[in-house]
C-alpha positions, 0 to 999 in steps of 0.5 A: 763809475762814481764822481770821486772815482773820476776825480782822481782818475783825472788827478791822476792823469794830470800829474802824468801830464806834469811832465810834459813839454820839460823837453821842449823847454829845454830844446828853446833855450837851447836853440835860442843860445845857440843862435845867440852864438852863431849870431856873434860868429857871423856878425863878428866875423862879418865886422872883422873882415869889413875891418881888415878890408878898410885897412887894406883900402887905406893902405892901397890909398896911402900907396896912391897918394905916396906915387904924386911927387912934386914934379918941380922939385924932382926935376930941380934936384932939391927935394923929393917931396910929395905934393899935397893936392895931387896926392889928396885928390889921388887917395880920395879918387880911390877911396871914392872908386871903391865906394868908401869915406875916407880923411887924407893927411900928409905931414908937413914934410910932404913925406908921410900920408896918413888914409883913414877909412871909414865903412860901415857893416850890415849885420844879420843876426844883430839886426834882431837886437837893434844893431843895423850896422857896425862902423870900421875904421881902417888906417895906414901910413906910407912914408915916401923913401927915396935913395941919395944919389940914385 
């Protein structure tokens, strides 16, 4: 076989070869999308239910600082009222319970309490980008009802 023979024999069997690994090309970016995808799914959904729980955390804290009336103006007849103190340490007793950060207001009427709640979510895929964790925020108002002559 002669020199120019092997060459283009060679030649031959590289242009063959050109089209080699187009698949697995296309088989990477599509994985790689494909876990950018499942990456949202997951981490979005993960933030989104870590949302709803702080909402439900502030809502649960509110209702508990909504139960602290002042005992002395109940009792008095001249007003029902919430007492500030009782009612902040209350919320702040169960947000602190349930392992999350929280602020506690209650109007100058002492009738409606705000809790708002702060949380923090571990990401999984966000990770890979630099996002450790996403921060929640929950909040909720109770207003405290109360019934003439009742």
């Amino acid at each position: 076989m002669t020199v120019t023979a092997v060459l283009k024999s060679r030649l031959a069997a590289l242009r063959a070869r050109h089209e080699d690994g187009s698949m697995s090309l296309f088989f990477a970016v599509t994985t790689v999308g494909l876990l950018m995808v499942m990456g949202l799914l997951v981490d979005g959904g993960g933030a989104l239910n870590a949302s709803n729980h702080a909402e439900f955390l502030a809502q649960e804290a509110a209702r508990t600082a909504g139960q602290q009336i002042d005992p002395a103006q109940a009792i008095e007849g001249t007003a029902i009222t919430i007492d500030p103190d009782a009612a902040a340490a209350a919320a702040q007793d169960y947000l602190s319970a349930a392992g999350v950060q929280g602020e506690v207001q209650i109007s100058g009427d002492g009738k409606t309490m705000t809790v708002t709640v702060h949380d923090t979510y571990h990401t999984y895929f966000a990770q890979l980008l630099g996002k450790g964790t996403i921060t929640v925020t929950g909040t909720a108002t109770a207003h405290l009802q109360t019934q003439a002559g009742g």
